[in-house]
mmCIF file of the N, C-alpha and C atoms, coordinates in Angstrom:
data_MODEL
# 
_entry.id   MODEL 
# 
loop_
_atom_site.group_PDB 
_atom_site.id 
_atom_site.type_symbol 
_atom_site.label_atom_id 
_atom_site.label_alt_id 
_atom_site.label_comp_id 
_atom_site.label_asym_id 
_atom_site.label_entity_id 
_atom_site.label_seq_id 
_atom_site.pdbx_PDB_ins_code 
_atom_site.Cartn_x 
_atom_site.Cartn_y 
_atom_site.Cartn_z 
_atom_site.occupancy 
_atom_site.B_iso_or_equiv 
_atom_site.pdbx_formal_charge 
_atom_site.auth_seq_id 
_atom_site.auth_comp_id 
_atom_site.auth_asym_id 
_atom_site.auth_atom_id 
_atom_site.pdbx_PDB_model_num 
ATOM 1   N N  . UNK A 1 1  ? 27.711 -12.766 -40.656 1.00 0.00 ? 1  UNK A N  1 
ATOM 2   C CA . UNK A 1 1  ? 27.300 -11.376 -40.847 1.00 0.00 ? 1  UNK A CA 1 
ATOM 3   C C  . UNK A 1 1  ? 28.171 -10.488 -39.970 1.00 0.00 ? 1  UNK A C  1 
ATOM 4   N N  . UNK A 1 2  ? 28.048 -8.989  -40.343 1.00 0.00 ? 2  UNK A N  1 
ATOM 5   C CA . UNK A 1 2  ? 29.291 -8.489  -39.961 1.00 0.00 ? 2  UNK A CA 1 
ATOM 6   C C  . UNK A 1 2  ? 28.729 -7.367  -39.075 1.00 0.00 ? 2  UNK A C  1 
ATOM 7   N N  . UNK A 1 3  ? 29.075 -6.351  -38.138 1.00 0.00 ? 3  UNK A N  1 
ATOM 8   C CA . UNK A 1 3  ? 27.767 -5.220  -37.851 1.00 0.00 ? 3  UNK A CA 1 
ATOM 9   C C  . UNK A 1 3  ? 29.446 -4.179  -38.295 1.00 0.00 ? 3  UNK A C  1 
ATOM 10  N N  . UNK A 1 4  ? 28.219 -2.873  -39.705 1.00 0.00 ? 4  UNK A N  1 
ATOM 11  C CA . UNK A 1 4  ? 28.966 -2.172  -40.024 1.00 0.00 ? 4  UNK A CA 1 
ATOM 12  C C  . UNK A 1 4  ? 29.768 -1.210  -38.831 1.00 0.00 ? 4  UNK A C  1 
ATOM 13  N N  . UNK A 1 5  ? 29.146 -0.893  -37.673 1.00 0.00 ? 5  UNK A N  1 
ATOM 14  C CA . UNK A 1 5  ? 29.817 -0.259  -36.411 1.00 0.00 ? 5  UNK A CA 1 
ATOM 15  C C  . UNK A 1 5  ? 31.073 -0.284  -36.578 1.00 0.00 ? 5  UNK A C  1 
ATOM 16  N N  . UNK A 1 6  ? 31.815 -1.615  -36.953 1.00 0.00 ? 6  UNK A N  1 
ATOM 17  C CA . UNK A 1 6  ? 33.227 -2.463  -36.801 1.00 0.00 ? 6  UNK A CA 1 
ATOM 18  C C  . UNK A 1 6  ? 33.941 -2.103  -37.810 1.00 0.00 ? 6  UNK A C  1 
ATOM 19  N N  . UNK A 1 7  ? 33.719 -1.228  -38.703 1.00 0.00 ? 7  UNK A N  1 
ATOM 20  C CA . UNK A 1 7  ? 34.116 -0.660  -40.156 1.00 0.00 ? 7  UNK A CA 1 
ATOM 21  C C  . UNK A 1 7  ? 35.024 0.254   -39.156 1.00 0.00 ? 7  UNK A C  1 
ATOM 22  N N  . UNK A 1 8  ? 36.204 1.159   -39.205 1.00 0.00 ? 8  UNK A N  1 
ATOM 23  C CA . UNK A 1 8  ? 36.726 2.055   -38.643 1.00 0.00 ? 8  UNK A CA 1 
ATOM 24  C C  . UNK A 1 8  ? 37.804 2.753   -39.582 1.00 0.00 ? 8  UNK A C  1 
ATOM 25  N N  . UNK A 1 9  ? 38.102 3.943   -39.585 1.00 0.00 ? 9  UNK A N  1 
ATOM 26  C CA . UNK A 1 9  ? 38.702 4.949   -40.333 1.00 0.00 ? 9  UNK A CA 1 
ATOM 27  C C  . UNK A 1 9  ? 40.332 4.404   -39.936 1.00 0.00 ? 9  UNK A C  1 
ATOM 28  N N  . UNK A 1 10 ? 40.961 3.798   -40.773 1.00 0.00 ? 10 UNK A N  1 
ATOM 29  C CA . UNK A 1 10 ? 42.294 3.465   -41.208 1.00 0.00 ? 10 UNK A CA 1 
ATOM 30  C C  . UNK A 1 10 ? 42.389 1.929   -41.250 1.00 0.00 ? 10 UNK A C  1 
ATOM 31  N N  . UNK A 1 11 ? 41.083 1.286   -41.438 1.00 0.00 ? 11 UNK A N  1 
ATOM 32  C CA . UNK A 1 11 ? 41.167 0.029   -41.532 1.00 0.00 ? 11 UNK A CA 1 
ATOM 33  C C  . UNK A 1 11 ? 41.702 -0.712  -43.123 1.00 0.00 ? 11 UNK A C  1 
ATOM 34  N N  . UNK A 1 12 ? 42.302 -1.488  -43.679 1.00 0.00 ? 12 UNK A N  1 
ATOM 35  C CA . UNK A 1 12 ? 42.427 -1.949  -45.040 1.00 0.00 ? 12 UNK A CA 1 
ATOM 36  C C  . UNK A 1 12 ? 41.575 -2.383  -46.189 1.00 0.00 ? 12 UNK A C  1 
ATOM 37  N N  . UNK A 1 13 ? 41.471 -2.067  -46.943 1.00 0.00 ? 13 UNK A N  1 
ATOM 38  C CA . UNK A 1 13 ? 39.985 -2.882  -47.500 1.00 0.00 ? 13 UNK A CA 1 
ATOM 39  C C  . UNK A 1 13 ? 40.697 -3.727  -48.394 1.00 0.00 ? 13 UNK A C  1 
ATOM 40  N N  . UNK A 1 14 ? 40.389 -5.005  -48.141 1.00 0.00 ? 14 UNK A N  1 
ATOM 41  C CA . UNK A 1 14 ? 41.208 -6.197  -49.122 1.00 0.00 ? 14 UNK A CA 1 
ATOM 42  C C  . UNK A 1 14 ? 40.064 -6.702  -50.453 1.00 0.00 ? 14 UNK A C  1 
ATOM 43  N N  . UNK A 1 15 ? 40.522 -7.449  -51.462 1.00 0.00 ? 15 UNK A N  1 
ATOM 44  C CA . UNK A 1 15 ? 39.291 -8.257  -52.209 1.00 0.00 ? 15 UNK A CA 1 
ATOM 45  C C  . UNK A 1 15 ? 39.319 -9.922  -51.260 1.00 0.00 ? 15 UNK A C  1 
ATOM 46  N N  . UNK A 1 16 ? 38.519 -10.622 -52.284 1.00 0.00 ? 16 UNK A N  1 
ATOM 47  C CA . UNK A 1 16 ? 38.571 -11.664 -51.376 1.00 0.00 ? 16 UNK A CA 1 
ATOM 48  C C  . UNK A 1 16 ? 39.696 -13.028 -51.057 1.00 0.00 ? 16 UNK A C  1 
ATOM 49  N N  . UNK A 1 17 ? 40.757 -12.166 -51.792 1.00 0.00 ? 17 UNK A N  1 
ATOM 50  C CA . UNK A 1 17 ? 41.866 -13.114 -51.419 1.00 0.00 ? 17 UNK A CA 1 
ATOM 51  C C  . UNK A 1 17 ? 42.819 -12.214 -50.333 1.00 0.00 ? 17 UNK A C  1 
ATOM 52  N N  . UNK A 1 18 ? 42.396 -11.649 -50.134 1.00 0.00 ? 18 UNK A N  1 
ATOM 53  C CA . UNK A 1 18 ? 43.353 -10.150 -49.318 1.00 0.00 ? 18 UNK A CA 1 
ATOM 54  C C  . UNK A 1 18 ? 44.414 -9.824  -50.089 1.00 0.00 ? 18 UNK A C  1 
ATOM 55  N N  . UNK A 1 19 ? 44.376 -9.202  -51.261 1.00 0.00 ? 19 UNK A N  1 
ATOM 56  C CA . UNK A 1 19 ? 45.111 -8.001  -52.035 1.00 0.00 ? 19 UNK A CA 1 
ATOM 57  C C  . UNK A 1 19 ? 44.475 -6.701  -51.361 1.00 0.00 ? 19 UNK A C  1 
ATOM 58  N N  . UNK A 1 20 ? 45.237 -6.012  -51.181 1.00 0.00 ? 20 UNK A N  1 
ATOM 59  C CA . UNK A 1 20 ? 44.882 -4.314  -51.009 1.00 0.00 ? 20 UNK A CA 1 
ATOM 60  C C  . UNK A 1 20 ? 44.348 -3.722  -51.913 1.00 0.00 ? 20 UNK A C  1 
ATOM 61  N N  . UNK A 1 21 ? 42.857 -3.182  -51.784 1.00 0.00 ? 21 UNK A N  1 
ATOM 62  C CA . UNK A 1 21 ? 42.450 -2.571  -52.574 1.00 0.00 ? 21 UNK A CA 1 
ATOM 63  C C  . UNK A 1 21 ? 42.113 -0.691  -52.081 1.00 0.00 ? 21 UNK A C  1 
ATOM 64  N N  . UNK A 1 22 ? 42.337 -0.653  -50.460 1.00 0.00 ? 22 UNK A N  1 
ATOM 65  C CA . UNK A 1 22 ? 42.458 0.435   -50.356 1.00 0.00 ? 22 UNK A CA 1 
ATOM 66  C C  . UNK A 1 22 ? 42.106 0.835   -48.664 1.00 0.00 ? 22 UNK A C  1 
ATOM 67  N N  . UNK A 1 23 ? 42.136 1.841   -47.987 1.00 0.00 ? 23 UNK A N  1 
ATOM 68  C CA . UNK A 1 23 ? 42.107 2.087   -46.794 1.00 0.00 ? 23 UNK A CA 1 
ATOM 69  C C  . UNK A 1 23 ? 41.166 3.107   -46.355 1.00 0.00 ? 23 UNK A C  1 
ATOM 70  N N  . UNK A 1 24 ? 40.332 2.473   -45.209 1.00 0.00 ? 24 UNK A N  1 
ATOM 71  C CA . UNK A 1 24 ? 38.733 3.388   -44.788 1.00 0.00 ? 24 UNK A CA 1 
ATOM 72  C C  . UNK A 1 24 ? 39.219 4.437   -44.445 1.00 0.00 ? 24 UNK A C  1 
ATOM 73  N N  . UNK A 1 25 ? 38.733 5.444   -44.753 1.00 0.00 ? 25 UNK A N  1 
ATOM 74  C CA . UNK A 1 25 ? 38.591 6.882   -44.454 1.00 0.00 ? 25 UNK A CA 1 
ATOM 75  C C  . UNK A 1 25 ? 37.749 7.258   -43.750 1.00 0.00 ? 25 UNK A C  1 
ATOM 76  N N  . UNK A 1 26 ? 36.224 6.714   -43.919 1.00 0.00 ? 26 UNK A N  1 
ATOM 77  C CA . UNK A 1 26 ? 34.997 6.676   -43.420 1.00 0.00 ? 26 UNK A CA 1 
ATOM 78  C C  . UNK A 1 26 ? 33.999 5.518   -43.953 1.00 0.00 ? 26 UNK A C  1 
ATOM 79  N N  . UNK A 1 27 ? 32.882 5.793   -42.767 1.00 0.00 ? 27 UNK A N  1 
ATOM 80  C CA . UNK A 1 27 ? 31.262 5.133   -43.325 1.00 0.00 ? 27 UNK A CA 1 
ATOM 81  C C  . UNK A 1 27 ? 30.760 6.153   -43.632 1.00 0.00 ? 27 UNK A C  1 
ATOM 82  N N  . UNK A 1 28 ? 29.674 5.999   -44.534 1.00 0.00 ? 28 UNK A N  1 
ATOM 83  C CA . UNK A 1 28 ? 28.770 6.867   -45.118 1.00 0.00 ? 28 UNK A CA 1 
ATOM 84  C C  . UNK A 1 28 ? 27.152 6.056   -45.180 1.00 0.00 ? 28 UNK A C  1 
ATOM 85  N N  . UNK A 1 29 ? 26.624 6.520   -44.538 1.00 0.00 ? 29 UNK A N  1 
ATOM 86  C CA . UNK A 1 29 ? 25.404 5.712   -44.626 1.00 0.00 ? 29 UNK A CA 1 
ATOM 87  C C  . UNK A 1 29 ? 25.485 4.217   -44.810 1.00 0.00 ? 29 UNK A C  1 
ATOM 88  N N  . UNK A 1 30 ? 25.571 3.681   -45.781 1.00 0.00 ? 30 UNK A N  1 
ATOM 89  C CA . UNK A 1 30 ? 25.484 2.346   -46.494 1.00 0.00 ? 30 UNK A CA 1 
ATOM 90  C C  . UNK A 1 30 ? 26.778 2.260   -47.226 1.00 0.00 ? 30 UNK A C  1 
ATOM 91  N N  . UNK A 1 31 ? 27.810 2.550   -47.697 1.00 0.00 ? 31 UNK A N  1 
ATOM 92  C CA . UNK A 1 31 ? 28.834 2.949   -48.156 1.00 0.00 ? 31 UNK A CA 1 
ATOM 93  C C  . UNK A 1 31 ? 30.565 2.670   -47.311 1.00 0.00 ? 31 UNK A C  1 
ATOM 94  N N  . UNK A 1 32 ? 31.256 2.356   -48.000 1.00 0.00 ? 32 UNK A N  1 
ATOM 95  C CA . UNK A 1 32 ? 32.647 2.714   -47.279 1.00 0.00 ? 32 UNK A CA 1 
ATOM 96  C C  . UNK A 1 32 ? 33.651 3.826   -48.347 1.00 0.00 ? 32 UNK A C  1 
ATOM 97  N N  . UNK A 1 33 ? 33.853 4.973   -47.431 1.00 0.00 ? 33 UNK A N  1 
ATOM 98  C CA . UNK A 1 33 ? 34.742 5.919   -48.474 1.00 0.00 ? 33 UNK A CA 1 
ATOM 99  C C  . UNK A 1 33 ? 36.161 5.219   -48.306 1.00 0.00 ? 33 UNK A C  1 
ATOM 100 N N  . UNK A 1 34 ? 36.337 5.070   -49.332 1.00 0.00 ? 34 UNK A N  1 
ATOM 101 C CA . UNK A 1 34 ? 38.247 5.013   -49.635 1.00 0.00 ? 34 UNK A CA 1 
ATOM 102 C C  . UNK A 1 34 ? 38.703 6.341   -49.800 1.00 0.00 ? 34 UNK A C  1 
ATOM 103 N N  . UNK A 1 35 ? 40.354 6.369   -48.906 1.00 0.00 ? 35 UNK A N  1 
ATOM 104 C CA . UNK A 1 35 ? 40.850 7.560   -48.969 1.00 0.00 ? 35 UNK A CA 1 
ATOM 105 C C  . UNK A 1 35 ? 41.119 7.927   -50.175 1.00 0.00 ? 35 UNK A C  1 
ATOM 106 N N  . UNK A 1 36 ? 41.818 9.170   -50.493 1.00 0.00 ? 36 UNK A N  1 
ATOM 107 C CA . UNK A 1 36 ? 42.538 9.520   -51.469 1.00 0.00 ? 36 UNK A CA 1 
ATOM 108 C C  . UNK A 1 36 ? 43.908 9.128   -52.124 1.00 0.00 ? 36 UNK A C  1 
ATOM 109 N N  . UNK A 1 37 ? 44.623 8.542   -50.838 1.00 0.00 ? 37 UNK A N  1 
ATOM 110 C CA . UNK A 1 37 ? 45.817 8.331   -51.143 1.00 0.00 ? 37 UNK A CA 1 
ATOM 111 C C  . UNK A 1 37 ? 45.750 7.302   -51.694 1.00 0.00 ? 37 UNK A C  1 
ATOM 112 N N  . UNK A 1 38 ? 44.950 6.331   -52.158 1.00 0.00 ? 38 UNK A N  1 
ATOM 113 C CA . UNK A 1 38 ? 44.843 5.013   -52.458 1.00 0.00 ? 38 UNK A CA 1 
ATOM 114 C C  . UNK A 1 38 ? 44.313 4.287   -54.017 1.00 0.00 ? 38 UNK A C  1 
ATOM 115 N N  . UNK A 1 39 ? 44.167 5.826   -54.781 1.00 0.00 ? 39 UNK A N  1 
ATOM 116 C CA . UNK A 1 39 ? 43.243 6.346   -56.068 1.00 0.00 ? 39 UNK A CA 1 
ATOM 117 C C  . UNK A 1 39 ? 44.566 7.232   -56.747 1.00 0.00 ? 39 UNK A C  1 
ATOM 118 N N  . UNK A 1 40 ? 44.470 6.524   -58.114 1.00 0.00 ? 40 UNK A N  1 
ATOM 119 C CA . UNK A 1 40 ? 45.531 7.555   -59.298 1.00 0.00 ? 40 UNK A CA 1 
ATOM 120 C C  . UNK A 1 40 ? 44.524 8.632   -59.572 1.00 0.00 ? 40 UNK A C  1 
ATOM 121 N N  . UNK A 1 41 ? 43.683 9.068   -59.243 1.00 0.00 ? 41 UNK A N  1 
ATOM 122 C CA . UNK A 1 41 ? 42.908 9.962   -59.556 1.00 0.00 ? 41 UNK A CA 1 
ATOM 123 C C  . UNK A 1 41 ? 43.031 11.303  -58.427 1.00 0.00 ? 41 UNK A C  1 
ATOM 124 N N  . UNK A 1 42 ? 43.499 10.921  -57.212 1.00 0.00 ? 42 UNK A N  1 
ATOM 125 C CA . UNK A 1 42 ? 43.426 11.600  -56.037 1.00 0.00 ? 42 UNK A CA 1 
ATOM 126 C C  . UNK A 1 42 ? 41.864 12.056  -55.705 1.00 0.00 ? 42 UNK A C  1 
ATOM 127 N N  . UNK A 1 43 ? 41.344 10.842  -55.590 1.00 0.00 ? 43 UNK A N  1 
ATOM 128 C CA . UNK A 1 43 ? 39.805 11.054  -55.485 1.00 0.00 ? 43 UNK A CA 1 
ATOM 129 C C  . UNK A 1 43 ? 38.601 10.143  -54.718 1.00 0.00 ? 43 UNK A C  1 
ATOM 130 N N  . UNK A 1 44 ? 37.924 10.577  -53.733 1.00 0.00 ? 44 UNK A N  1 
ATOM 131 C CA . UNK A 1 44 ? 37.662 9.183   -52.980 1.00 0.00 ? 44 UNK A CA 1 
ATOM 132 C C  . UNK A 1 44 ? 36.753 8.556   -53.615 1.00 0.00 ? 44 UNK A C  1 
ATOM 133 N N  . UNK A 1 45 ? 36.523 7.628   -53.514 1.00 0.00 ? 45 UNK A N  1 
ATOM 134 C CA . UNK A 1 45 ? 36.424 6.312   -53.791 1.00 0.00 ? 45 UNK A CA 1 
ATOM 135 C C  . UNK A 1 45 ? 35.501 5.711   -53.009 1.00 0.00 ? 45 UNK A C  1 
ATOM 136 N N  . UNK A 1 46 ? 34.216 4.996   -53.158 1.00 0.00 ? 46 UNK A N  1 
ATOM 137 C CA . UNK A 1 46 ? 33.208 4.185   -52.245 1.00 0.00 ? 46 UNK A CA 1 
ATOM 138 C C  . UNK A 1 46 ? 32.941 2.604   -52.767 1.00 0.00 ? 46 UNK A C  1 
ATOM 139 N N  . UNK A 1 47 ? 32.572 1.895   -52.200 1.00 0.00 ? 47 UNK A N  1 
ATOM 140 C CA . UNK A 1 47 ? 32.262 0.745   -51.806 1.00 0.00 ? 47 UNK A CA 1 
ATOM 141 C C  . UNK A 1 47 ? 31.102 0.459   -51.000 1.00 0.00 ? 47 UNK A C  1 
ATOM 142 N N  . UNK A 1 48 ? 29.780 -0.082  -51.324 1.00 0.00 ? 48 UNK A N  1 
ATOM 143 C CA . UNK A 1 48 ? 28.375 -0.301  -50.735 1.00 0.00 ? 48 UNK A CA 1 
ATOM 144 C C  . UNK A 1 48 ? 28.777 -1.208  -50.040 1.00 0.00 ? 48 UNK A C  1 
ATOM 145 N N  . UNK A 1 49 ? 28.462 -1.471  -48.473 1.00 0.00 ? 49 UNK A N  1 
ATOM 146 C CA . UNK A 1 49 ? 28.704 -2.339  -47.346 1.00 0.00 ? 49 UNK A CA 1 
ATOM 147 C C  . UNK A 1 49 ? 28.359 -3.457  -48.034 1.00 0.00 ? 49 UNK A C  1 
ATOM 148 N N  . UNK A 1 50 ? 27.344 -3.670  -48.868 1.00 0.00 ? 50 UNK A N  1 
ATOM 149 C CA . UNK A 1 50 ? 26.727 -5.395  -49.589 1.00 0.00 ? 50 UNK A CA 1 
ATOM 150 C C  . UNK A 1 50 ? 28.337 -5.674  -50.110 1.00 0.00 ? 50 UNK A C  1 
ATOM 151 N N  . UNK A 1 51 ? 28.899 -5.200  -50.502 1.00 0.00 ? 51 UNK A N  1 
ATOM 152 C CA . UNK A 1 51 ? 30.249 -5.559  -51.014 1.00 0.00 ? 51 UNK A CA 1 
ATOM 153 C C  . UNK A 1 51 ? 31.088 -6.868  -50.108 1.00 0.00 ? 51 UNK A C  1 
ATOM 154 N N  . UNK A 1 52 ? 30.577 -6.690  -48.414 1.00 0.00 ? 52 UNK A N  1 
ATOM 155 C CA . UNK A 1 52 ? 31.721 -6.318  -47.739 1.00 0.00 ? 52 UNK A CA 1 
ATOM 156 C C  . UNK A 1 52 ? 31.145 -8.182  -47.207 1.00 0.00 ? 52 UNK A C  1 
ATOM 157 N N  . UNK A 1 53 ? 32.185 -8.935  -47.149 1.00 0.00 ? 53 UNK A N  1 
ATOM 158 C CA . UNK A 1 53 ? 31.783 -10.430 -46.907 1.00 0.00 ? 53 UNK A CA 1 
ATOM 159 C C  . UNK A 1 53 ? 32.159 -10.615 -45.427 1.00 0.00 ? 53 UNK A C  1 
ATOM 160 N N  . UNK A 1 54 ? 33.324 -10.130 -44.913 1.00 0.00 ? 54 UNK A N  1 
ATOM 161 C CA . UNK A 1 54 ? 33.536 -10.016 -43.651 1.00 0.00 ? 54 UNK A CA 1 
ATOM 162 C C  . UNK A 1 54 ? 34.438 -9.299  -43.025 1.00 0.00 ? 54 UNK A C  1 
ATOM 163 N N  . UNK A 1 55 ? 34.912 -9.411  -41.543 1.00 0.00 ? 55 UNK A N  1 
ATOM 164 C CA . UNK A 1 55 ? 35.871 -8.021  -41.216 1.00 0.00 ? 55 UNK A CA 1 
ATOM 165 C C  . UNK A 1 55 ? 36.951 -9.194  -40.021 1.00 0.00 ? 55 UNK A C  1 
ATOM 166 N N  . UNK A 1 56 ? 37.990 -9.038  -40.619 1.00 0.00 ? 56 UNK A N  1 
ATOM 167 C CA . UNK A 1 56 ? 38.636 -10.002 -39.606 1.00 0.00 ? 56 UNK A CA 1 
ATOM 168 C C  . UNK A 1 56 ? 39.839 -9.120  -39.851 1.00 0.00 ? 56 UNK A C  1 
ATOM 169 N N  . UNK A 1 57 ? 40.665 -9.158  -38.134 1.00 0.00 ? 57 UNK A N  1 
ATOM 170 C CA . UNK A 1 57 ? 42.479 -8.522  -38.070 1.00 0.00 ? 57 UNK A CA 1 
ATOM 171 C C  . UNK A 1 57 ? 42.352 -7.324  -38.528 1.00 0.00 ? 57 UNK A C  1 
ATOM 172 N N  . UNK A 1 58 ? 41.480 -6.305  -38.378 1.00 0.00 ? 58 UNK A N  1 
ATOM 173 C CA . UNK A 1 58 ? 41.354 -4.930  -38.807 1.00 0.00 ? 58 UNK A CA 1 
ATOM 174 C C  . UNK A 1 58 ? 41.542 -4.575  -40.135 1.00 0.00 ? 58 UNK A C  1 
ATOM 175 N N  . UNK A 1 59 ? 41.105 -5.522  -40.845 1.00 0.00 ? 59 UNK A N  1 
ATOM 176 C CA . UNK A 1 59 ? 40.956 -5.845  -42.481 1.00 0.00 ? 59 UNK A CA 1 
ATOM 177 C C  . UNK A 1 59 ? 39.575 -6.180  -42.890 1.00 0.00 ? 59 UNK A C  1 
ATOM 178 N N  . UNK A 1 60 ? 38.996 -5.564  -43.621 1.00 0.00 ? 60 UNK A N  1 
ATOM 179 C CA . UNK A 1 60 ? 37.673 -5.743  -44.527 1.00 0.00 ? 60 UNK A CA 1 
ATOM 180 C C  . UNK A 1 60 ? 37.764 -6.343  -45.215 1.00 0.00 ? 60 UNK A C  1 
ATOM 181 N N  . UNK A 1 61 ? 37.031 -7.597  -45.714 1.00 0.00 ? 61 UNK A N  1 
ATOM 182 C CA . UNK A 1 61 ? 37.211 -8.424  -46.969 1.00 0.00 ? 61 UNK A CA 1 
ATOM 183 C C  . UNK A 1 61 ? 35.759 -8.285  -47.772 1.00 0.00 ? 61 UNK A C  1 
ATOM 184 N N  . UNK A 1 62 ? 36.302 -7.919  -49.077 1.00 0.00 ? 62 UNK A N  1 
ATOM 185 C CA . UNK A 1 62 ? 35.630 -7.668  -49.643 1.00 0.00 ? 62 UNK A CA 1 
ATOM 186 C C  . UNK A 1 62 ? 34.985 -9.173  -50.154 1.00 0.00 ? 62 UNK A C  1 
ATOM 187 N N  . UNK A 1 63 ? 33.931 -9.272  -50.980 1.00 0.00 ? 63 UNK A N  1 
ATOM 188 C CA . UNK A 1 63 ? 32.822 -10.368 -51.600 1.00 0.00 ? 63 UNK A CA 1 
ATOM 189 C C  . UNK A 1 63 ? 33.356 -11.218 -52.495 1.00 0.00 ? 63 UNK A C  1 
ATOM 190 N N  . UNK A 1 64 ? 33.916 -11.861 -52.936 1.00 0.00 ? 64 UNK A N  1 
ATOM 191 C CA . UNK A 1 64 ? 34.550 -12.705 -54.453 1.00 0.00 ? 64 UNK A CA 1 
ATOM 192 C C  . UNK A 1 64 ? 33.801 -11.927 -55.647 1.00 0.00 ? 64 UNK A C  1 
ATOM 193 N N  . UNK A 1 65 ? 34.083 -11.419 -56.596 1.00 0.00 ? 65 UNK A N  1 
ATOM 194 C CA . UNK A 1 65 ? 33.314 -10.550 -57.636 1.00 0.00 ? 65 UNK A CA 1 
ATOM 195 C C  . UNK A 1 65 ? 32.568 -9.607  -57.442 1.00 0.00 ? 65 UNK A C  1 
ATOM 196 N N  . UNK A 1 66 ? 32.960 -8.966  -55.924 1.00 0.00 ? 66 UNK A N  1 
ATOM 197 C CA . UNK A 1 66 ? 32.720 -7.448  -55.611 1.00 0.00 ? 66 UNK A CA 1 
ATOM 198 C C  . UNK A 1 66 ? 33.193 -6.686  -56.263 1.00 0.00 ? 66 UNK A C  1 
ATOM 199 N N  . UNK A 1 67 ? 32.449 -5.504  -56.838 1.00 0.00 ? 67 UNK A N  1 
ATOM 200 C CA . UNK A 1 67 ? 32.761 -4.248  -58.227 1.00 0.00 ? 67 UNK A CA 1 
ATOM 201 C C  . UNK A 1 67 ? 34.177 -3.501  -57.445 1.00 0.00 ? 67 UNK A C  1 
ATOM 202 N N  . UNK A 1 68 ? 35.360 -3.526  -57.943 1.00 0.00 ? 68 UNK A N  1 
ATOM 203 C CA . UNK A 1 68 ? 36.137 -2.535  -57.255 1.00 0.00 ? 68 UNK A CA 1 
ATOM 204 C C  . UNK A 1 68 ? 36.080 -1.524  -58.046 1.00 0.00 ? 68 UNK A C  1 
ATOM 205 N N  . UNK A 1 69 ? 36.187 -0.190  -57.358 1.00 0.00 ? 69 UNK A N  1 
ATOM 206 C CA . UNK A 1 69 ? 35.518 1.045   -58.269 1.00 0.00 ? 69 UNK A CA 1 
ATOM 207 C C  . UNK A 1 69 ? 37.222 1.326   -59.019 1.00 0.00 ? 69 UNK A C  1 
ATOM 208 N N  . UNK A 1 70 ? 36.737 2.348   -60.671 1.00 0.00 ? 70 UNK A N  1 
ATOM 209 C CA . UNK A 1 70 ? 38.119 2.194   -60.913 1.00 0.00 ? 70 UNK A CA 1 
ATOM 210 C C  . UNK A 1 70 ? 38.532 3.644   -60.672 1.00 0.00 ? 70 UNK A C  1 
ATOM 211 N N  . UNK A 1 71 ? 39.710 3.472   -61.225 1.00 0.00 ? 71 UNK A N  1 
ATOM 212 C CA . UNK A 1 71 ? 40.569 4.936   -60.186 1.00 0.00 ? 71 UNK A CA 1 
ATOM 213 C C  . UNK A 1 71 ? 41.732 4.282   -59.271 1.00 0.00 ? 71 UNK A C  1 
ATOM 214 N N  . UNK A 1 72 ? 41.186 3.246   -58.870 1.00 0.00 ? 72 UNK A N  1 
ATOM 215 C CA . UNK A 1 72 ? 42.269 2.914   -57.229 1.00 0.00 ? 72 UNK A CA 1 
ATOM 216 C C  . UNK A 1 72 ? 43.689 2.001   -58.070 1.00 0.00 ? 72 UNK A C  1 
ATOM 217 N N  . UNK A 1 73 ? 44.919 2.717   -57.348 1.00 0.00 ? 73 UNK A N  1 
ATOM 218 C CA . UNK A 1 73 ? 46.009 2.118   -57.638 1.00 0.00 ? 73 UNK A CA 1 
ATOM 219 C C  . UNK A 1 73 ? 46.745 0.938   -57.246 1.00 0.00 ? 73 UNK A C  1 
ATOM 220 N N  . UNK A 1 74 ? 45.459 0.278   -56.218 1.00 0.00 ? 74 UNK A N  1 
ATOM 221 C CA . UNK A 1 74 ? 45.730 -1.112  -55.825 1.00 0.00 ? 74 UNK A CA 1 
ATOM 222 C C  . UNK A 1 74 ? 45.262 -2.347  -56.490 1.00 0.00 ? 74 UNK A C  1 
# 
């Protein structure tokens, strides 16, 4: 288990093989915002912490068949 605290604004958000799927901007309650720069939409982008399987090397790994939202150009 992970404590969201450890989430931090310019961290990577990978899936669960570590591909880039995009970079923290913020927490939001229960949530991780993805920046803008990281979306063909120029538009942020969230991710529900349940997503989030663990946080290792200042990289978020996301869940194996965690929803990646669409929009993102990673």
């Amino acid at each position: 288990m992970f404590e969201k605290i450890r989430i931090k604004e310019h961290m990577e958000v990978t899936n669960f093989e570590g591909q880039h799927v995009g970079t923290v901007d913020d927490v939001e309650d229960d949530r991780i915002k993805l920046t803008r720069t990281d979306s063909d939409d120029n538009m942020h982008h969230y991710m529900p912490m349940d997503s989030v399987d663990r946080i290792d090397d200042n990289r978020v790994y996301l869940k194996q068949g965690a929803t990646i939202p669409t929009g993102l150009t990673a």
